[in-house]
C-alpha positions as a Markdown table, in Angstrom:
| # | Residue | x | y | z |
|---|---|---|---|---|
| 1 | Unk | 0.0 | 0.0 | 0.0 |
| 2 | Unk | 1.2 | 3.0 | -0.9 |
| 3 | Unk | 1.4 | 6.5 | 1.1 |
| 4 | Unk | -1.9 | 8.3 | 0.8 |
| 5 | Unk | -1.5 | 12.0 | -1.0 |
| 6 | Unk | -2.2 | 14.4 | 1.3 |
| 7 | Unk | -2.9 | 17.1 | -1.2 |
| 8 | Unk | -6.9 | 17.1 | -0.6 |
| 9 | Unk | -9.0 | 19.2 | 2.0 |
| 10 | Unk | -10.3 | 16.4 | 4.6 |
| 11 | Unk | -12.0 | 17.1 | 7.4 |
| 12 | Unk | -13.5 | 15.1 | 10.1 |
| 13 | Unk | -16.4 | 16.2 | 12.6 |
| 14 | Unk | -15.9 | 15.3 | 15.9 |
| 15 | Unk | -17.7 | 15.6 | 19.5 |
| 16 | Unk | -13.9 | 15.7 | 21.0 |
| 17 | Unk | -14.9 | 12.3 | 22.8 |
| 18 | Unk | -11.7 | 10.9 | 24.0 |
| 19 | Unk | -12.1 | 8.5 | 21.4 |
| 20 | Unk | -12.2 | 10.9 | 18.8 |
| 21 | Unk | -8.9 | 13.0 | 20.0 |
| 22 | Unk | -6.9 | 9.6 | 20.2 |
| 23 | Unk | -7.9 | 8.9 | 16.2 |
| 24 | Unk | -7.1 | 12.5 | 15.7 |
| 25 | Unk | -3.6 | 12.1 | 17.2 |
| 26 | Unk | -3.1 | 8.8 | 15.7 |
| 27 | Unk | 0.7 | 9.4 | 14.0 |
| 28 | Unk | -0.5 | 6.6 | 11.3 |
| 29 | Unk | -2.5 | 9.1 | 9.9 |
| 30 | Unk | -0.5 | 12.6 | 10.4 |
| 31 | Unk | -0.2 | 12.1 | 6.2 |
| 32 | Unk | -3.8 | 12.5 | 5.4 |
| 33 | Unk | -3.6 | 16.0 | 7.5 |
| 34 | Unk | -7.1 | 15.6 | 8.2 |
| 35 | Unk | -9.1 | 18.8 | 10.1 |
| 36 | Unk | -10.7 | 18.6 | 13.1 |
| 37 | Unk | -13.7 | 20.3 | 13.1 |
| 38 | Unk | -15.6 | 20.1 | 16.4 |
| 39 | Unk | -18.8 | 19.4 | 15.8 |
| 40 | Unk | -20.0 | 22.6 | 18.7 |
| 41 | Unk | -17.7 | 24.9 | 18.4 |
| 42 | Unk | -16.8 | 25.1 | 14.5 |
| 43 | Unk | -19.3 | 26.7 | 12.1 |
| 44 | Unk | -20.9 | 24.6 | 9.5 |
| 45 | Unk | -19.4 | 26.4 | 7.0 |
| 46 | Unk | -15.9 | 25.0 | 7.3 |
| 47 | Unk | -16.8 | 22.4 | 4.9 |
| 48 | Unk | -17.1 | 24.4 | 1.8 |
| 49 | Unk | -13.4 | 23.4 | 0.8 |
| 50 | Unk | -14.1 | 20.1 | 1.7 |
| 51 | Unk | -12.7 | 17.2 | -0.2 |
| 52 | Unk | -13.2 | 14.5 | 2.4 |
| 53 | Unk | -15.8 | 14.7 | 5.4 |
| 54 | Unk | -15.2 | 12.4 | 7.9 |
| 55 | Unk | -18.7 | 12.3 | 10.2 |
| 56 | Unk | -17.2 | 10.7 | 13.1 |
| 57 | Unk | -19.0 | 7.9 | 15.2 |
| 58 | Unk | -21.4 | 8.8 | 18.0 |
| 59 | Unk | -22.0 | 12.5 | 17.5 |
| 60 | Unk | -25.1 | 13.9 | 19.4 |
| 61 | Unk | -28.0 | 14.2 | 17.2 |
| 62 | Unk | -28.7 | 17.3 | 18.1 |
| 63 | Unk | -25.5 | 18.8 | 16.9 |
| 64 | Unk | -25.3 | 17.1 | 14.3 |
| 65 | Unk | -28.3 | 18.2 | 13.5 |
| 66 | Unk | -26.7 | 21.6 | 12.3 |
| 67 | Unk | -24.2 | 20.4 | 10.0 |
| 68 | Unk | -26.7 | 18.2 | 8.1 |
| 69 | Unk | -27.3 | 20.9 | 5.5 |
| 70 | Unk | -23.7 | 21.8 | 4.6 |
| 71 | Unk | -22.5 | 17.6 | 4.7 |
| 72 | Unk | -25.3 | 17.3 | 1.6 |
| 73 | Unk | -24.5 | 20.8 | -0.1 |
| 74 | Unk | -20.4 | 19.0 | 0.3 |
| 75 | Unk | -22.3 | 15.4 | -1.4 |
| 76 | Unk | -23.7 | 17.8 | -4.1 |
| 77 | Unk | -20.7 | 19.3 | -5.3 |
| 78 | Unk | -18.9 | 15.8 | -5.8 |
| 79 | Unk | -17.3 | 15.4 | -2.1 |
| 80 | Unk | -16.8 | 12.0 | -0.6 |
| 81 | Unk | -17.9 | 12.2 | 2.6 |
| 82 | Unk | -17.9 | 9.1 | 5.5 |
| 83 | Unk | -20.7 | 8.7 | 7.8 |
| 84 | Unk | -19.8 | 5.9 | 10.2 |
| 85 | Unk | -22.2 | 4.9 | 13.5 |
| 86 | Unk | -25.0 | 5.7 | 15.5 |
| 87 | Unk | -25.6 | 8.8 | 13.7 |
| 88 | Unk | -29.2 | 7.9 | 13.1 |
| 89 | Unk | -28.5 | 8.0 | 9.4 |
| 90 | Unk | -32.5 | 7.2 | 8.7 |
| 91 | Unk | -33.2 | 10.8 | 10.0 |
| 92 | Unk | -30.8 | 13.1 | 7.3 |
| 93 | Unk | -29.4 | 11.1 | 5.0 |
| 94 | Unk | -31.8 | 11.1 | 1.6 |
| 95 | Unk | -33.1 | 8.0 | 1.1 |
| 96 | Unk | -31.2 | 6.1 | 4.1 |
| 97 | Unk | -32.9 | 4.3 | 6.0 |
| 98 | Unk | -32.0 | 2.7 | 9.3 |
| 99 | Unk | -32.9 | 0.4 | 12.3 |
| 100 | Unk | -31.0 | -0.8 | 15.7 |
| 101 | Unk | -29.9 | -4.0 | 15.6 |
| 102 | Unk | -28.4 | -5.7 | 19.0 |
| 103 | Unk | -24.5 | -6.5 | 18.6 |
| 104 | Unk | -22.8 | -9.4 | 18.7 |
| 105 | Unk | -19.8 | -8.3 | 20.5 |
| 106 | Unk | -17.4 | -11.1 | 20.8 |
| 107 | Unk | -18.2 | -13.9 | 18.2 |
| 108 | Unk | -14.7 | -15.0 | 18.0 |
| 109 | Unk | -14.8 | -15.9 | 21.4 |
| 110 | Unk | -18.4 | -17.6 | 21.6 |
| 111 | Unk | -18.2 | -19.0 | 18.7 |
| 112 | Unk | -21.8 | -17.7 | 17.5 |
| 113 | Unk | -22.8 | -16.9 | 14.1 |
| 114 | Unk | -22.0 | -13.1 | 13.1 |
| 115 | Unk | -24.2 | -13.7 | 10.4 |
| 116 | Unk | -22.6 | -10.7 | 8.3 |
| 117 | Unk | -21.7 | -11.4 | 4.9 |
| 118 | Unk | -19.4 | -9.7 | 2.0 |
| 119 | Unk | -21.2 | -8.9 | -1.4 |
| 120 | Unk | -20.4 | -7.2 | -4.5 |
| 121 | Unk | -17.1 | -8.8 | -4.4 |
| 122 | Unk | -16.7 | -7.3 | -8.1 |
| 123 | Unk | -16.7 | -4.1 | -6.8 |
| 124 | Unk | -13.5 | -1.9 | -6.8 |
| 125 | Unk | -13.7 | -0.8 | -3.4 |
| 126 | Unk | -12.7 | -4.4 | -2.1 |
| 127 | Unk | -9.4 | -3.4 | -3.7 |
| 128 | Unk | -9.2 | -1.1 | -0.4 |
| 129 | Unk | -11.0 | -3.5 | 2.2 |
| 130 | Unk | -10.2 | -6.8 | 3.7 |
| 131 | Unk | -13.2 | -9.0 | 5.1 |
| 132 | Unk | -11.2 | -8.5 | 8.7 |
| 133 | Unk | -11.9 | -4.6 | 8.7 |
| 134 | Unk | -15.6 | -5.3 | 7.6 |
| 135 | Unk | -16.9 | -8.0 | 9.7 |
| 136 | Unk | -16.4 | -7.5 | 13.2 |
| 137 | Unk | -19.4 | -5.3 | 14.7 |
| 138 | Unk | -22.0 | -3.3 | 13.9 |
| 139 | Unk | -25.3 | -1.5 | 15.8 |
| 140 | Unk | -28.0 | -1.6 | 13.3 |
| 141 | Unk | -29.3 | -2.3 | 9.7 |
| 142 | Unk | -29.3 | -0.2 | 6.9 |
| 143 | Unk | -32.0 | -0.2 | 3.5 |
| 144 | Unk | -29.7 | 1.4 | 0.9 |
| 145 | Unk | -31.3 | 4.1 | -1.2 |
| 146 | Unk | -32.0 | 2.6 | -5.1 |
| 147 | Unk | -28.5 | 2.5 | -7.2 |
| 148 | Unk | -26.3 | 2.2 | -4.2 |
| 149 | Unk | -24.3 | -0.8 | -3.2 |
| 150 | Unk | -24.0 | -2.9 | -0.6 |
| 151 | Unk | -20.7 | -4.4 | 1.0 |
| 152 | Unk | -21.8 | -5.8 | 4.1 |
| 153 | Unk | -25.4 | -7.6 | 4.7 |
| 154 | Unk | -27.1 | -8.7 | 8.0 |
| 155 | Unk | -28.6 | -12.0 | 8.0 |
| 156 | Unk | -31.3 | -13.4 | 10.5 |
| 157 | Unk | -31.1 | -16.6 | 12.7 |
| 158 | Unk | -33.3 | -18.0 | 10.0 |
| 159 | Unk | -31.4 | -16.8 | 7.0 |
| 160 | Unk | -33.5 | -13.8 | 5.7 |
| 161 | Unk | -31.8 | -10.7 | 4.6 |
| 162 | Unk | -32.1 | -8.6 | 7.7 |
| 163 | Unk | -30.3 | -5.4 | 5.7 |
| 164 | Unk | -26.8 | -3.5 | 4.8 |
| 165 | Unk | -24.2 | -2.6 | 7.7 |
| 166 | Unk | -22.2 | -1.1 | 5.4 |
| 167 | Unk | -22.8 | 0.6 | 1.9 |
| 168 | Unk | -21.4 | 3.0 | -1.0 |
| 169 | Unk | -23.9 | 5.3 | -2.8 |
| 170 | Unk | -22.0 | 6.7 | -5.5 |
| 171 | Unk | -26.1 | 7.6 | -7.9 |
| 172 | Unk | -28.0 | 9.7 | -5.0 |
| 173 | Unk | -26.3 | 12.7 | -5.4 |
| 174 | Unk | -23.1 | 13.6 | -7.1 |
| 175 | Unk | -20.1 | 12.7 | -4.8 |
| 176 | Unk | -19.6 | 9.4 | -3.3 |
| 177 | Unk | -21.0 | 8.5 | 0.0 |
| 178 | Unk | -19.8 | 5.3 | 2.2 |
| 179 | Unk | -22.3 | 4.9 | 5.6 |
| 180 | Unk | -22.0 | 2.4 | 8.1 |
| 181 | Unk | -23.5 | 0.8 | 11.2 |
| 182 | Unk | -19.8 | 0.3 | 12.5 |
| 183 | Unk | -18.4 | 2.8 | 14.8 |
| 184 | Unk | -14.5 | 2.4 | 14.0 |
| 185 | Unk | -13.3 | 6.0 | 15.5 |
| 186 | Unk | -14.6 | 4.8 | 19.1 |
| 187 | Unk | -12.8 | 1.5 | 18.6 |
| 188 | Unk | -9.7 | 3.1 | 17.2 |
| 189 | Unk | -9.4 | 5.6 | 19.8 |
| 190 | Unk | -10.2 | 3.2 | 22.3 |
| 191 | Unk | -8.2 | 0.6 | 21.8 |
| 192 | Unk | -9.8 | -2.4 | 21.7 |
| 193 | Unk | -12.0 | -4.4 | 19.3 |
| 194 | Unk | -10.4 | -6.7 | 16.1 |
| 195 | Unk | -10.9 | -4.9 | 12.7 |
| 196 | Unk | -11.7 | -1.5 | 13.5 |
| 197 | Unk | -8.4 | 0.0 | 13.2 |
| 198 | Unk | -8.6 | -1.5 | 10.0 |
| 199 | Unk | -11.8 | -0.6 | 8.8 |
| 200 | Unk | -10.9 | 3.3 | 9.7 |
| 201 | Unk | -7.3 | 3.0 | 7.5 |
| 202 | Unk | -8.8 | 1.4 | 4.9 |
| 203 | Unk | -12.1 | 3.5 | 5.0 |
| 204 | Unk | -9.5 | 7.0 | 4.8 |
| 205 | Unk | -7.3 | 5.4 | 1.8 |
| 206 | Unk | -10.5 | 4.7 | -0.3 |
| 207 | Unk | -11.5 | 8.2 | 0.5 |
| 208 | Unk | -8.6 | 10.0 | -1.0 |
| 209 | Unk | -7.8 | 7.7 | -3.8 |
| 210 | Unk | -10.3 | 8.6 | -5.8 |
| 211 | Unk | -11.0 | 7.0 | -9.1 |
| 212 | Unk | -12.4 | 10.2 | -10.9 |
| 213 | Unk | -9.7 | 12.5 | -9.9 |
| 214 | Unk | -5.9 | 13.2 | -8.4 |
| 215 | Unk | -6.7 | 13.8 | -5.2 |
């Protein structure tokens, strides 16, 4: 893997959870030269030069509430944004829609069914993820909007498609648009759980190499 080209305008909204800060501090990704922008004190209108917007994991709803406007008017002029958990998605993003889910925490251990899948292996994003960063977690479902694809599916006990944990929407509007059910930042930050740390590189690396234009 090569270095990822820092010349792009990425910023990532943040709560300044302790989680978050230890992401942000993270020297493994000093060469993105992301921007924080807290999600209370920083105006909304930081992310007009926006490239990449990184909507961190577990930001309160009611804050977020005021960025919602500029993180579309950012999709509609061809940004790729991340949206990654419990951001009650189903409530701002167009044609998102979303349900909790309870989490399986430590399959490895129990040995229980995670009953997450891979699809769309065609697709060229899994040139950026591994099924490690994918499968490990997740806190609800997802129902895709029409054109976009799904990654990762939820299965029931009895087999039935339950819904997406993780999905690209490149059709909705015109930039690309990667949401997810997994909250990698708090993992990160935190230091503990398999495949998030993987999930968040991997995630940032799609993000800026960008098959449309140099980044």
């Amino acid at each position: 893997m090569t270095e990822p080209v820092p010349a792009c305008s990425i910023v990532m909204l943040h709560g300044g959870s302790h989680a978050q800060l230890a992401t942000l501090a993270d020297p493994a990704l000093a060469p993105y030269r992301i921007r924080p922008l807290h999600i209370r004190t920083a105006a909304p209108e930081r992310l007009a030069d926006a490239e990449v917007v990184v909507v961190a994991d577990r930001l309160r709803p009611d804050l977020l509430r005021d960025w919602v406007p500029a993180i579309l008017a950012a999709l509609d002029r061809g940004a790729t944004v991340l949206v990654f958990g419990e951001n009650s998605v189903g409530d701002w993003l167009p044609g998102a829609r979303e349900q909790k889910r309870p989490t399986i925490f430590w399959w490895w251990r129990t040995g229980e069914d995670h009953r997450l899948r891979t699809r769309s292996p065609g697709h060229p994003a899994w040139q950026f993820f591994s099924g490690r960063a994918v499968i490990w977690h997740y806190h609800g479902v997802l129902e895709p909007p029409p054109g976009a694809v799904s990654l990762v599916d939820l299965y029931t006990t009895a087999g039935a498609l339950d819904g997406s944990i993780l999905y690209l929407d490149e059709q909705t509007t015109s930039g690309r648009l990667l949401v997810t059910t997994m909250d990698p930042v708090y993992h990160h930050g935190s230091g503990f759980m398999p495949g998030a740390t993987q999930l968040l590189y991997s995630a940032l690396y799609w993000a800026t190499t960008d098959r449309r234009k140099t980044c």
